[in-house]
C-alpha positions in Angstrom: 68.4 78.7 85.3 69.1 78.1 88.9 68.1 80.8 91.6 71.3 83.0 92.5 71.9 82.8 96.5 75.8 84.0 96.3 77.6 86.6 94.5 81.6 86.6 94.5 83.2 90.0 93.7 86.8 90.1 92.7 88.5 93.5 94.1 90.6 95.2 92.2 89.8 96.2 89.0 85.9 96.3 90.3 84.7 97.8 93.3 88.6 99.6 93.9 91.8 100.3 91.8 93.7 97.6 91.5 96.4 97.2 94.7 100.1 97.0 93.1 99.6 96.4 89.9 102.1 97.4 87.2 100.8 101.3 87.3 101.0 101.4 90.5 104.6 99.9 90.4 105.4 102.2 87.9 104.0 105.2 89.7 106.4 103.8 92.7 109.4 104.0 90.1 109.0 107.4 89.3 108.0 108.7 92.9 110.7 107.3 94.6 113.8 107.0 91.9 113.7 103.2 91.4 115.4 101.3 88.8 112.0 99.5 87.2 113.7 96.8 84.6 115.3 95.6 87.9 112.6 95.8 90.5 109.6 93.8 88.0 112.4 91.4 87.5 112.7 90.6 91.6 109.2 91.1 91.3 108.4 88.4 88.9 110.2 86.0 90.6 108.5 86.6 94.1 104.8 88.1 93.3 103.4 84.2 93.8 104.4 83.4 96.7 103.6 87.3 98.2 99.9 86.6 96.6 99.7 83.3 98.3 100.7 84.5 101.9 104.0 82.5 101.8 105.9 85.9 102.1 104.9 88.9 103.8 104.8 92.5 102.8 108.6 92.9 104.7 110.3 90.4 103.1 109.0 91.3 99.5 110.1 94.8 99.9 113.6 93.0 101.2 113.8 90.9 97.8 112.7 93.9 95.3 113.4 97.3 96.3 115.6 97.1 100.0 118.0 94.8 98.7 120.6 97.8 97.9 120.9 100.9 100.3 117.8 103.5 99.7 117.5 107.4 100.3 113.7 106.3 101.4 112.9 103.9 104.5 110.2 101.0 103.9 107.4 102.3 105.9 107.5 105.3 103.2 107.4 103.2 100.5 104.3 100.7 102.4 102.7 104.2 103.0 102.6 105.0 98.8 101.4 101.4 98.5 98.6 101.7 100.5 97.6 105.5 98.8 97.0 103.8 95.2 93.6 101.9 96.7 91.1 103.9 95.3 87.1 103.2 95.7 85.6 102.8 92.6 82.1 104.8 94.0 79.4 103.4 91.2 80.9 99.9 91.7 80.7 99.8 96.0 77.2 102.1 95.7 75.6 98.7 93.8 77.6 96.2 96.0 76.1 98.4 98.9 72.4 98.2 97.5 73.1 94.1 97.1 74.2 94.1 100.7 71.0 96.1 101.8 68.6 93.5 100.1 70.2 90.5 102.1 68.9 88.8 98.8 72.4 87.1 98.7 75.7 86.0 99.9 78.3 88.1 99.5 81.9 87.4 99.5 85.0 88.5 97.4 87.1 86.4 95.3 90.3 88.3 94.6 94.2 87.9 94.4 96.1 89.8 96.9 99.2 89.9 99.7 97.9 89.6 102.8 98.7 93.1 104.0 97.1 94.9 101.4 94.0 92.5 100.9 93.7 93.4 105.0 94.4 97.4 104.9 91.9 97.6 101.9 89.2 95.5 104.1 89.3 98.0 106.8 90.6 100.8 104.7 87.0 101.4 102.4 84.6 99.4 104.8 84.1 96.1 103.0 83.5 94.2 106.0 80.1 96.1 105.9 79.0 94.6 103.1 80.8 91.1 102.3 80.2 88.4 105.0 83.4 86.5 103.4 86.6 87.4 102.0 88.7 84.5 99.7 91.7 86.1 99.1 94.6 84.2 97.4 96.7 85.4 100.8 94.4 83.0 102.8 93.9 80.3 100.8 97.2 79.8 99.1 96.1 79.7 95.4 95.4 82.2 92.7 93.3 82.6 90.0 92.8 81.7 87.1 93.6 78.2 88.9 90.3 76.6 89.4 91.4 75.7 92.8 90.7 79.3 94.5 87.1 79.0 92.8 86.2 74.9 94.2 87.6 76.3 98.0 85.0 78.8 98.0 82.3 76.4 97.0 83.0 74.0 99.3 83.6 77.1 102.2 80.2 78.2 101.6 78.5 75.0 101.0 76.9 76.6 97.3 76.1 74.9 94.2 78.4 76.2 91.2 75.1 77.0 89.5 73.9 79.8 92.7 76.7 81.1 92.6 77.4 84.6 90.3 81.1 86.0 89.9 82.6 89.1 88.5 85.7 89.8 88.0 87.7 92.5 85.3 89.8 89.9 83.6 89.1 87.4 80.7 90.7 84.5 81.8 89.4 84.7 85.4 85.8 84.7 84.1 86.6 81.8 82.3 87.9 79.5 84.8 84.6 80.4 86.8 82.5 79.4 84.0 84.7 76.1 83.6 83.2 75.0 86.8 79.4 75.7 85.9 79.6 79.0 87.7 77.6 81.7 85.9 80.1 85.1 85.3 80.1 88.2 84.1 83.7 90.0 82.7 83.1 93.5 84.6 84.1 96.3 82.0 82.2 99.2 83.5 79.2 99.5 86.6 76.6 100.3 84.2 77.1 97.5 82.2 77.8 95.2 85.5 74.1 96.7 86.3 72.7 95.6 82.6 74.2 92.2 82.7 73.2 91.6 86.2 69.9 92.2 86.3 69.8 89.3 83.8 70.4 87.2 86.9 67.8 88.5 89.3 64.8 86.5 90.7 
């Protein structure tokens, strides 16, 4: 097995909560008195291109939630967006020993608006330990499409093979391994630990 030089972390789901998810959407519903059938419909239709960084946070809140008068005013509702991130403390503790050991490349791999992928950057500090961040918002494509996973390979100039990912979902995992990359399906930090250290030189 080839020598791992580069680790790619998704985000949510494995070192934070996920960002707007459909819990946090729901928790949105009930906070603020939304009609949810109605909003994950609008939300359906637009959460690609918000993902991708062809609509901002202002017109996606325009298409699902502002489209109709509102007791509430968007900043309030982009305030209770940002307060679901939540660290995940075992998860960043190990990404923050990985970072310490300058044994690797870091970067994340994740799929996120622009906004949010930016507040939860500065927000819990990841610049301190990730040296690249390939966010669907920046590079125009999601996963599972193996397209997100081939830009970040040829950004960083690594061999499939180097390369380890994690990420929470299935299918995501898949698609990594799909292009020779080894990957681990994150389930819980101990077992991220286990599996790991399967990997280490």
């Amino acid at each position: 097995m080839r020598q791992i030089t580069t680790l790619f972390f998704d985000v949510g789901g494995v070192i934070l909560t996920n960002a707007w998810d459909r819990s946090a959407r729901q928790r949105a519903f009930e906070h603020f008195g939304i009609d949810g059938p109605s909003f994950e419909e609008r939300h359906a239709l637009v959460d690609s291109d918000f993902e991708t960084g062809r609509m901002g946070i202002d017109e996606y809140l325009e298409r699902t939630a502002f489209h109709v008068p509102r007791s509430f005013t968007p900043a309030a509702f982009k305030s209770f967006m940002w307060a679901q991130s939540q660290p995940y403390p075992e998860s960043l503790a190990m990404v923050a020993e990985l970072a310490r050991s300058k044994q690797y490349l870091l970067a994340t791999l994740n799929n996120e608006s622009r906004e949010l992928n930016e507040y939860r950057i500065e927000r819990f500090h990841l610049r301190d330990y990730f040296t690249a961040f390939f966010s669907s918002a920046f590079l125009g494509v999601r996963k599972p499409d193996e397209k997100i996973y081939q830009m970040a390979l040829e950004i960083t100039q690594r061999r499939p093979d180097e390369c380890l990912f994690v990420d929470d979902r299935e299918l995501n995992v898949e698609s990594a391994r799909r292009l020779g990359m080894p990957a681990i399906q994150f389930r819980n930090p101990a077992q991220l630990r286990q599996d790991f250290s399967r990997y280490e030189g």
